[in-house]
N, C-alpha and C positions, 0 to 999 in steps of 0.2 A: 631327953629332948624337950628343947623347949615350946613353947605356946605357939611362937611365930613357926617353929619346925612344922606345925602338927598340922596348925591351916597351909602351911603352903603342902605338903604330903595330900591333906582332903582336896584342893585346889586341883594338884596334878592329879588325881585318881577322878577326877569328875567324869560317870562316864559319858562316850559320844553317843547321842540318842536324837531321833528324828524326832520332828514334832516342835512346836512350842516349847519356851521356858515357862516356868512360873515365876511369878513373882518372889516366892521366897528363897528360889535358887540363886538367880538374879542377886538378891540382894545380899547372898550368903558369898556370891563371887565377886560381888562389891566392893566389900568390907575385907574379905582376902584381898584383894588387887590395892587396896589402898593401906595394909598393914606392911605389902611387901614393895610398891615404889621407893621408898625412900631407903630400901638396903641397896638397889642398885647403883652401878658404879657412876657417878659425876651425874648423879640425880638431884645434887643438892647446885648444881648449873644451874638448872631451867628456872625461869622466870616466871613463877605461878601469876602475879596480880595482872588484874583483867589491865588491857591498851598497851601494857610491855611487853604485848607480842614484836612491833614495830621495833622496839630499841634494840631488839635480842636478836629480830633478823639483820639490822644493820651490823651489831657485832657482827656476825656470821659474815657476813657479808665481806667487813673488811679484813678477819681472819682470815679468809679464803684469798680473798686480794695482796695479804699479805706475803705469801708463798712468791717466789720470783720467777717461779715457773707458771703461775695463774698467771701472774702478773702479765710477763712475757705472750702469754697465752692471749691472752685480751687484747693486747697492743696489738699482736698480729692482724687477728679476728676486725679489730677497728680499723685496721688499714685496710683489709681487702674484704669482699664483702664473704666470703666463703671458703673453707679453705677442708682439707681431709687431713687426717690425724698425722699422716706420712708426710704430708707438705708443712703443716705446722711444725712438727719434729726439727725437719729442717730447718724452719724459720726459727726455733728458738734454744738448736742447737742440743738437741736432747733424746732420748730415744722414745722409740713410739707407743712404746709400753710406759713410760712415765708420763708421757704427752696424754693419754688413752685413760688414766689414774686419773689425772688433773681434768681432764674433761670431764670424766662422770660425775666428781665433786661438782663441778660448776652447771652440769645438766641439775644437780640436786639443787642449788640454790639460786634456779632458772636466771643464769647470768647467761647460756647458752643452747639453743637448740639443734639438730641436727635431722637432716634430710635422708633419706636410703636412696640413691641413686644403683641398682643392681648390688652387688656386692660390697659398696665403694658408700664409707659417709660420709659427709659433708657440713662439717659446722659453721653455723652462723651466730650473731650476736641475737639474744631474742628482746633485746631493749637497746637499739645500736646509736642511737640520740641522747639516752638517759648518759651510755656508758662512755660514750665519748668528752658528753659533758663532765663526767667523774672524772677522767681522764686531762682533761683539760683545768680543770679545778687543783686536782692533787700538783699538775705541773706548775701552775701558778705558785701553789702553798710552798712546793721545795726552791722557787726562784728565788720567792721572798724571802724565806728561812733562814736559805744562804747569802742571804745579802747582809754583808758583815755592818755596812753604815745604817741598818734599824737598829 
């Protein structure tokens, strides 16, 4: 076994104990935790330099937009002000377990928030100005795009 085997084995054996840390335990699970981020999978993604948190959630952002079920998703959401996962479905043709998938993604990358009305939720845009303007932006960009005489 090798070196990184042996820390991450003392790592997972660290026991659970009440109380304070100490500093040199702390710093012992430090230096583990930073031997072993970079074996995980698509950890060489993340965008370490400090102010490129911004560029990396706009990726995200339009990854997630680019799904045509988001997409769909959104268009709906900007047309009416509120909608539930089972009326969406229908708006965008799809069933409600995949509508229900694509919503959580987009609660993660607060494109959408949702109400509890009793049993029944109810989603809304939680930026409905920003995302209409995206909206209206992208539409402009594919009018031009396709305009054979630029």
């Amino acid at each position: 076994m090798n070196e990184h085997g042996r820390r991450y084995l003392r790592w997972m054996a660290l026991p659970v104990r009440r109380g304070p840390i100490t500093a040199a335990e702390l710093r012992a699970v430090a230096l583990d935790i930073r031997v072993f981020i970079p074996r995980f999978r698509n950890s060489g993604n993340v965008i370490r330099k400090p102010g490129a948190e911004n560029s990396y959630r706009q990726s995200r952002l339009c990854r997630l937009l680019g799904n045509p079920v988001a997409f769909a998703i959104v268009q709906a959401l900007a047309d009416h002000k509120e909608l539930s996962p089972s009326e969406l479905a229908q708006a965008v043709g799809r069933s409600v377990q995949r509508v229900s998938t694509v919503l959580g993604a987009l609660r993660l990358a607060d494109v959408v928030r949702y109400d509890t009305d009793g049993k029944r939720n109810r989603y809304r845009l939680k930026h409905p100005v920003e995302v209409r303007s995206v909206i209206a932006a992208l539409s402009r960009f594919v009018k031009v795009a396709a305009d054979p005489g630029l």
